[in-house]
Every structure is written in C-alpha cells, then in structure tokens.
C-alpha positions as CSV (number, residue, x, y, z in Angstrom):
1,X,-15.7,5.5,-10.5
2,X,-14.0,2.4,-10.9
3,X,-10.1,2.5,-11.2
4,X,-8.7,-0.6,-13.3
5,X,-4.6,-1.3,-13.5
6,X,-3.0,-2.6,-16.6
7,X,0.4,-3.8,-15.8
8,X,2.8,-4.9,-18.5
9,X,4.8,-8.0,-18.3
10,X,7.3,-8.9,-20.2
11,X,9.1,-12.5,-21.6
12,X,12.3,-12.5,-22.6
13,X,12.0,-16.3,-24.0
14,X,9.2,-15.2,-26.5
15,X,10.5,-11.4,-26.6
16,X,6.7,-10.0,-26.2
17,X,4.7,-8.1,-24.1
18,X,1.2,-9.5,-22.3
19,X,-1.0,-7.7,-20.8
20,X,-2.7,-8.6,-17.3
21,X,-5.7,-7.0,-15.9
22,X,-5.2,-6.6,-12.2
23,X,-8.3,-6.5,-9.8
24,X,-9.3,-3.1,-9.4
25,X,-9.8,-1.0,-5.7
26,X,-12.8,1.5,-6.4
27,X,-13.4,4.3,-4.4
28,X,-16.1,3.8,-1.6
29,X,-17.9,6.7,-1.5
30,X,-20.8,8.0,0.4
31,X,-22.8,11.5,0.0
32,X,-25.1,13.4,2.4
33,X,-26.8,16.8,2.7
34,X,-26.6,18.8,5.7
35,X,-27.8,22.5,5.9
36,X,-28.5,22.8,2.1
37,X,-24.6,21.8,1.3
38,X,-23.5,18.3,-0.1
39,X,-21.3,16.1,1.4
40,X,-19.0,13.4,0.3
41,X,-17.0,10.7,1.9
42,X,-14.8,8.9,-0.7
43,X,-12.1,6.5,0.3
44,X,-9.5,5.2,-1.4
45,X,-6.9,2.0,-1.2
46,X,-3.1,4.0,-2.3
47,X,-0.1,2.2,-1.3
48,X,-1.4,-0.1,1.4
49,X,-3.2,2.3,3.2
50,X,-6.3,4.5,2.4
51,X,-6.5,8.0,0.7
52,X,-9.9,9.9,2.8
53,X,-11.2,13.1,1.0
54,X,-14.1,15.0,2.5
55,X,-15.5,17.3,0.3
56,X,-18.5,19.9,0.8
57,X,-20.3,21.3,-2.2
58,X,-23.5,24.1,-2.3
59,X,-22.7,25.7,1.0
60,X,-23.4,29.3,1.7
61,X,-20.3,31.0,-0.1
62,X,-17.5,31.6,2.9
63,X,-19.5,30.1,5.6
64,X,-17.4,28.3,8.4
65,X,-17.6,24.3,9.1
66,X,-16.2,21.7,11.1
67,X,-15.5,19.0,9.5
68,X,-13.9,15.8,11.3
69,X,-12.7,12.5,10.1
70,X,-12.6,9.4,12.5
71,X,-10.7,6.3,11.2
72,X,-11.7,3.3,13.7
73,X,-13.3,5.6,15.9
74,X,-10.3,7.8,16.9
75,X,-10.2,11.3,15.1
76,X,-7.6,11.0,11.8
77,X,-8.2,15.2,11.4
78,X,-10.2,17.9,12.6
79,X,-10.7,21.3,10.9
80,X,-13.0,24.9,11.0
81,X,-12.8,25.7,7.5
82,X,-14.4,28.1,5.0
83,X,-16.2,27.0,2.3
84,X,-14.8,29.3,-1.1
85,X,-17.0,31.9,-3.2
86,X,-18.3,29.1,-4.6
87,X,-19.5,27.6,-1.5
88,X,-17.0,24.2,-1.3
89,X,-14.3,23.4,0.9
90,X,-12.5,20.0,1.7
91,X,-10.2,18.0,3.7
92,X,-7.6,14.9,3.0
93,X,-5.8,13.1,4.6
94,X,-3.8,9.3,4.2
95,X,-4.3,6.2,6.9
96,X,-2.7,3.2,7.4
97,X,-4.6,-0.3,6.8
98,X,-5.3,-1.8,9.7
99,X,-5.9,-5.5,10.9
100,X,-9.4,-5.7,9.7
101,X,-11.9,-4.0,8.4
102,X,-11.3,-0.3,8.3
103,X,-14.1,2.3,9.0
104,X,-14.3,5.8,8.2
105,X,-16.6,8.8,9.9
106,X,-17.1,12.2,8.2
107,X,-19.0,14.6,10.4
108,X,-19.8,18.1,9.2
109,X,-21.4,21.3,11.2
110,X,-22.7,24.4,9.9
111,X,-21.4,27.4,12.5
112,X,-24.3,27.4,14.7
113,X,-26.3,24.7,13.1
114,X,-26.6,20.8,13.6
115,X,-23.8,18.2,13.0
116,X,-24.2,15.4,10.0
117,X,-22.4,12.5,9.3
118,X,-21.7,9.2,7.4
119,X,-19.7,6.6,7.7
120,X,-17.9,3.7,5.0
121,X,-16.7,0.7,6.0
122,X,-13.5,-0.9,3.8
C-alpha cells in the first residue's frame, strides 16, 4: 500500500492555496509461511525513524510463538506470545534511522517446531 502526502501551502501575495504532492514512503513489506501460519514483516518510515509490525495470521488458535525482531543485527524485541481464537498475534515496535541502510529481521517459532524468518532492507 502506497501512502501519498498532500501538504497545503499557502500565499499570502495571491491569497490562494496550492497543492504539492510530496514523495511518498511506502511500506516495505515481506510475507512468509511457517508451520501453516502467515507471516508478515512491514516497515514503515514515521517521524525519522521506522514503525516495524510483525504480524502472524492462520496459526493454531492460542498456540505459543517466539517472535523476534533484529534491527541491524541486534535484537529491537523479543516476545512468547499467543496467537488469539482466531489464530493471529503481533508485535510493534519504533527504531531510529540509522547512518545507512537500515535492515530489519523477523524470526518466528512455533512451540516445539522450527524457526522462520525474513528480512527487509530500507
């Protein structure tokens, strides 16, 4: 989904408004199944730093996950949770931009199963 920002300007010589499309951020999102639940990373550019929202969807209705996010390698937050009755669960958080390019690791695991992941790169 792309986000697009209208931002009104106004003149006081010629006592009107213009309006000015700004570049638009979109969300970088990438999905993932991992025992029989979807996963998405989606990140987002907020106020000079990134919004990160994990979200699992399809999972067994109140099983328990791990679910990590790494920013540049380092963990950012690390939760067991329990998907709801209709088997989702998900985790946010809010980073900083750093010098660079930014990257992003979502790792989930089933209780007892295997671990899955993606990464995204902004």
């Amino acid at each position: 989904m792309k986000k697009i920002l209208i931002a009104g300007v106004a003149t006081a010589a010629v006592g009107s408004t213009a309006l000015v499309a700004a570049p638009a951020h979109a969300d970088v999102e990438r999905r993932g199944t991992c025992a029989g639940a979807t996963f998405e990373l989606s990140v987002d550019r907020e106020r000079g730093g990134y919004d990160v929202d994990a979200d699992l969807e399809n999972a067994k209705a109140y099983s328990t996950w791990q679910v990590a996010i790494r920013h540049n390698g380092k963990v950012a937050v690390s939760r067991t949770l329990k998907a709801d009755d209709e088997g989702e669960l998900d985790l946010d958080t809010s980073t900083r931009n750093t010098r660079g390019k930014d990257t992003y690791q979502l790792t989930v695991k089933p209780a007892g199963g295997s671990a899955c992941s993606t990464k995204v790169t902004v």
